[in-house]
N, C-alpha and C positions, 0 to 999 in steps of 0.2 A: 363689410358687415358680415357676421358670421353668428350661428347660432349654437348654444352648446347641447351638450346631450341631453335628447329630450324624452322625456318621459311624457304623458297627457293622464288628465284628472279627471275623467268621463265617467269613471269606476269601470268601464266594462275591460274585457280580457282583449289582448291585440289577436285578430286574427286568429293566427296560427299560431297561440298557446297552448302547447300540452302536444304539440307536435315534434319529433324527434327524429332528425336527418342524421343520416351518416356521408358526407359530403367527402368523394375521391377527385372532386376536381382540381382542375388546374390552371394557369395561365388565365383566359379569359373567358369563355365562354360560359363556361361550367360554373366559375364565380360568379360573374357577373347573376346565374339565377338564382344561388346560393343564397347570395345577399341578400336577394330581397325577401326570401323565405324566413332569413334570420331578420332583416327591417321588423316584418309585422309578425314577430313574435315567436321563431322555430330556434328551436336547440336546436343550435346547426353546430356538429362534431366531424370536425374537422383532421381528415385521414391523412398525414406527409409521411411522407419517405425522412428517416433519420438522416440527420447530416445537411442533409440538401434540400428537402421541403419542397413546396411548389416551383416550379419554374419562375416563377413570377417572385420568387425571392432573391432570384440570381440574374434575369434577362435584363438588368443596369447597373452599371459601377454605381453606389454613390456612397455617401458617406456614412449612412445607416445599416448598410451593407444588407440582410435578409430582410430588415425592416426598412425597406423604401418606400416611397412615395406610390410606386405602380403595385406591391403587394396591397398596401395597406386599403388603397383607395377601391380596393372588389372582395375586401373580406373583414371588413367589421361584421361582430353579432355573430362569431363563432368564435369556438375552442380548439385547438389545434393537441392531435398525438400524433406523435410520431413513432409510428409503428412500421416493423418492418416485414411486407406482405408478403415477402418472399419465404418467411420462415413456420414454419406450421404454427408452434408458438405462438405468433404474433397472427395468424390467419387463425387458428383457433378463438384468440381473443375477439377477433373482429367480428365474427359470427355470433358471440355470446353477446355483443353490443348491440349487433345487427338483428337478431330473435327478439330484445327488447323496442325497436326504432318502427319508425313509419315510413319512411321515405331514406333512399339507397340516390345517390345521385353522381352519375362518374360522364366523364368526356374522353375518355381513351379511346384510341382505334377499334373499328371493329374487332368482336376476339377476346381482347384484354381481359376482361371480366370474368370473361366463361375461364378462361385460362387461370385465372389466378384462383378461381373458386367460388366467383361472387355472382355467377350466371343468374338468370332468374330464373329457371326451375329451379339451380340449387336451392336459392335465397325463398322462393315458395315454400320450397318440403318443410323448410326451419319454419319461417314465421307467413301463415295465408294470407296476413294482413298486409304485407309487408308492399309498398308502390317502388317500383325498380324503374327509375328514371334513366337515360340514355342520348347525349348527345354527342352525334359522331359524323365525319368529316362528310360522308356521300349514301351515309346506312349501313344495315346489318351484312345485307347482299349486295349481287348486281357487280358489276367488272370494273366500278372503282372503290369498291368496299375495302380492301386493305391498304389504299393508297391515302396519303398523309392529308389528313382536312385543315390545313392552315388558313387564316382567313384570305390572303390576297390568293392564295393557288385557287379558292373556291370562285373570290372572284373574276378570274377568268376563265376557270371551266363555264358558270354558270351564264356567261354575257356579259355580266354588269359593266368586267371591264372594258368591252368593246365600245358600247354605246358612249359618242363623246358630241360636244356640239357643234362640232365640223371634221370633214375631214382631213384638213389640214393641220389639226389640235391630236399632238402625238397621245398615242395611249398613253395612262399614265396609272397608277396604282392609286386607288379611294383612300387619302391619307387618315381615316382612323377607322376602327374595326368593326366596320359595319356589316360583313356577315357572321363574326364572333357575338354581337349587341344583340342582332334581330334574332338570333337561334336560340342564344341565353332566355330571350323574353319568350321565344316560342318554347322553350322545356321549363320554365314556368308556368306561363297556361297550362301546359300539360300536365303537368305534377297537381295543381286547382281541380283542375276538372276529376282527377282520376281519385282525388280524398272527396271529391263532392261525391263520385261513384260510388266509393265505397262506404260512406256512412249511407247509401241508398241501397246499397247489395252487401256490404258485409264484407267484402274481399280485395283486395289490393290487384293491381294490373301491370305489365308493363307499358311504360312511357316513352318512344322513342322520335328522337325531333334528329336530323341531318340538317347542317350546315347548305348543301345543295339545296335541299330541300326550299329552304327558308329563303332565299336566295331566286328561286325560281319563284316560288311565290311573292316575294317582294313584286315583282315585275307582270303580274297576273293582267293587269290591261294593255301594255305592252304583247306580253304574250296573244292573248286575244287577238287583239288585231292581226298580227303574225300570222297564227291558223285558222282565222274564219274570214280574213279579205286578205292575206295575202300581204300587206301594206304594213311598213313598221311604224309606230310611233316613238319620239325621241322627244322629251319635254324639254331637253337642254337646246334642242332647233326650231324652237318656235318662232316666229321671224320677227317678233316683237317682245321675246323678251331674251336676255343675255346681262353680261357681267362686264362693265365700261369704266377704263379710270378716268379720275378725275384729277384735279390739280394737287392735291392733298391724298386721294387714296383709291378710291372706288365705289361704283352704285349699282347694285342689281336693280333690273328692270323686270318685273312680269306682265307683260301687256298684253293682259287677258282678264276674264272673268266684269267686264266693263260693256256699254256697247261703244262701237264709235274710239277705239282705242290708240289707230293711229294718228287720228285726227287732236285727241287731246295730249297725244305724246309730241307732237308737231308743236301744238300750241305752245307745252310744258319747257320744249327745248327750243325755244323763240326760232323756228326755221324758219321762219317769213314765208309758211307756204302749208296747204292742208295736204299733204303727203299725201292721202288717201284717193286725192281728186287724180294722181297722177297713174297711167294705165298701167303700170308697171307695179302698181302698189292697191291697187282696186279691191282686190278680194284677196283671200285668203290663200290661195290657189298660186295666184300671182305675187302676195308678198313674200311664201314660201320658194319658189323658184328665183325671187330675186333677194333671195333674205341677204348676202352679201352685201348686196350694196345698200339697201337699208338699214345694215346696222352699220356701214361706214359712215353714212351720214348722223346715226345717233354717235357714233364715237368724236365724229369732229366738231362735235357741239358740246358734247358733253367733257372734251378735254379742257375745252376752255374759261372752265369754273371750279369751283371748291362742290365735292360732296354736300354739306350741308346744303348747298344755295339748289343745286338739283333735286335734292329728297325733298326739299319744301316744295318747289314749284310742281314737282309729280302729285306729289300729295293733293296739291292744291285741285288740283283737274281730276283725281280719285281714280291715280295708277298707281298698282303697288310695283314700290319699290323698297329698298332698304339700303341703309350704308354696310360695305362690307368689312366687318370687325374684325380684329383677334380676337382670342382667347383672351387675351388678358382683359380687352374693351369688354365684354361679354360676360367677364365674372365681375368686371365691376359694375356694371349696370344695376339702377336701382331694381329693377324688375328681377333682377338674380334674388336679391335680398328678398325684396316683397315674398316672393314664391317659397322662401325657406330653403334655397335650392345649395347652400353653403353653410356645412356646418363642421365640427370642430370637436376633437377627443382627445386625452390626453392618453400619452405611450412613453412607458417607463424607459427606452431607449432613443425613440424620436422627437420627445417632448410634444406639443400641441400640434396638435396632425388637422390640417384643413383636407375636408371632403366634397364632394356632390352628393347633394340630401336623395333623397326618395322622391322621382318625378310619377308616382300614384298619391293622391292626396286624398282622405277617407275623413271625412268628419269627427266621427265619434272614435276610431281608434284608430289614428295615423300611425307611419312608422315613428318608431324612436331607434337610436344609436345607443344601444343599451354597453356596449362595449367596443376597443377600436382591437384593430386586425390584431389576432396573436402570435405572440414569439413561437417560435419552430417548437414543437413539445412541451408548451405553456401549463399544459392542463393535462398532461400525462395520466398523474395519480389521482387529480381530483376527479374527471370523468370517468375513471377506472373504480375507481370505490365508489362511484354514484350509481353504478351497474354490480356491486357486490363485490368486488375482488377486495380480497384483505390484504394485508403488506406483505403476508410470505409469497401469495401467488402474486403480485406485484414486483416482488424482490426477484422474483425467480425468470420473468417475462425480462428484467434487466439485466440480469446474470447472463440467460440465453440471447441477446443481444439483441431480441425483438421491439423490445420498449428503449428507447433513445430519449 
């Protein structure tokens, strides 16, 4: 079930209408915030490189080739030019679009900006208004500042990747972009907060959010515990919950937030016996130091049934648990639909493009998918004359090879 492009009848304005981004991002981080500035309502103008465009229009073969499935899905609700930054020309322009805008938003290494001319005291002196947002791999400064912020390299600088639920479970890489997701949402907030500043002071700020950063914070009780006792905590070692197949697939277990939890996981996985009465499994302390062999004994119970027949019987005694899904199990679930969380645009070279909706959901003016992701240099002229340029200085930005 999918929904199509939604518009809402509330009469009020979306959000962030009458706000105007110039968006240098790329790949995923940088989109990812973009998006949803463009969801509730921002002229989000969209900066590519001619020829080649975001990364994100070239990092998979497929059949649509710059408009694939991974561009399209972190950049509806914007206009793409393809302009080229390298040439005064085309950096002249940028500035003239950039004096009229509200919000600058890039993800390039530390540097890049200032380098190309788009720093922010330059971008102050032009427009005071102006909010110069910044997401970047480890910050401005500091002795990983020019070294590359990919998401999984960030993941192992920062921890995340170490922490696993045994030590015998090799490390292994977070398979989807969970510190490119968390830093994207973190320079969103930031970009919020600093237009709520400025309609409160009158002046635009800079914004900047680090991948580390965001990353490190993710893990803030974790860390705690670390530097005020010394002692780690690992929510993937808890000694009563873990990830067990079953006959047909698999059942996460969380047995916690209950009292009495192994006693009704006992019950739940018929062991003919109250686990907890046994001193090796008594407290917490204890089912920690033997968590091994207590989850051996949930694994030989639980191989010997179907998912469904476990998830009901946990349930029953009020353990959470879940079946563990695909992707695919997951979007087809009614609860995807309920939510509005799949919706659908049509693309004059992809044809009807299915998405993931907007997980912020606002009563009186939710997001809508006002447009899906654009063609490399879609909106060239028309967002160029929307800012005043006439066709000869148009024709002439073409000539000098800046506008592609």
């Amino acid at each position: 079930m999918t929904v199509p492009i939604q518009s809402h009848d509330s009469g009020q304005a979306l959000p962030l209408a009458g706000i105007r981004v110039i968006d240098f991002t790329q790949v995923f981080m940088g989109p990812s915030c973009t998006q949803l500035l463009g969801d509730f309502g921002a002229d989000v103008i969209k900066v590519e490189r001619p020829e080649y465009g975001d990364i994100s229009r070239n990092s998979v073969p497929d059949r649509d080739g710059q408009d694939n499935p991974i561009f399209l899905s972190i950049n509806r609700n914007k206009r793409s030019v393809a302009m080229d930054t390298k040439s005064e020309e085309g950096r002249e322009a940028l500035r003239a679009l950039i004096a009229e805008s509200d919000i600058v938003v890039s993800n390039f290494r530390a540097g890049v900006m200032e380098r190309m001319g788009f720093g922010y005291e330059e971008l102050k002196a032009l427009n005071p208004r102006i909010i110069w947002a910044s997401g970047t791999g480890f910050g401005p400064v500091g002795p990983h500042a020019a070294e590359g912020g990919q998401d999984v390299v960030i993941q192992a600088y920062s921890g995340v990747l170490w922490r696993r639920s045994a030590d015998d479970v090799p490390l292994t890489i977070y398979p989807t972009t969970l510190c490119d997701y968390t830093t994207g949402m973190h320079l969103f907030q930031g970009i919020l907060l600093a237009l709520r500043s400025r309609d409160v002071n009158g002046v635009g700020q800079k914004v900047e959010v680090a991948m580390y950063d965001s990353m490190l914070h993710m893990q803030m009780q974790e860390a705690s515990m670390h530097m005020n006792r010394g002692r780690e905590i690992n929510w993937a070692r808890m000694p009563m919950s873990g990830v067990f197949p079953t006959v047909d697939s698999a059942v996460c277990i969380v047995g916690g937030f209950t009292t009495d939890p192994l006693r009704k996981i006992s019950e739940a996985l018929e062991v003919g016996e109250d686990l907890s009465l046994r001193p090796e499994f008594a407290d917490f302390d204890a089912q920690s130091t033997n968590r091994a062999a207590l989850q051996a004994i949930f694994a030989e119970r639980i191989a010997t049934n179907t998912t469904q027949y476990w998830t009901e019987r946990l349930e029953a005694v009020g353990i959470l648990n879940a079946p563990v899904r695909t992707m695919a199990e997951a979007l087809d679930d009614e609860q995807t639909a309920v939510n509005g969380m799949i919706v659908e645009a049509e693309h004059p070279v992809a044809g009807t493009v299915k998405m993931l909706g907007t997980p912020i959901h606002l009563s009186g003016t939710p997001a809508t998918v006002r447009r899906v992701g654009p063609r490399l240099g879609e909106h060239n002229e028309e967002v160029l004359a929307e800012f005043g340029f006439d066709e000869d200085r148009i024709r002439a930005l073409v000539e000098a090879g800046a506008l592609r």
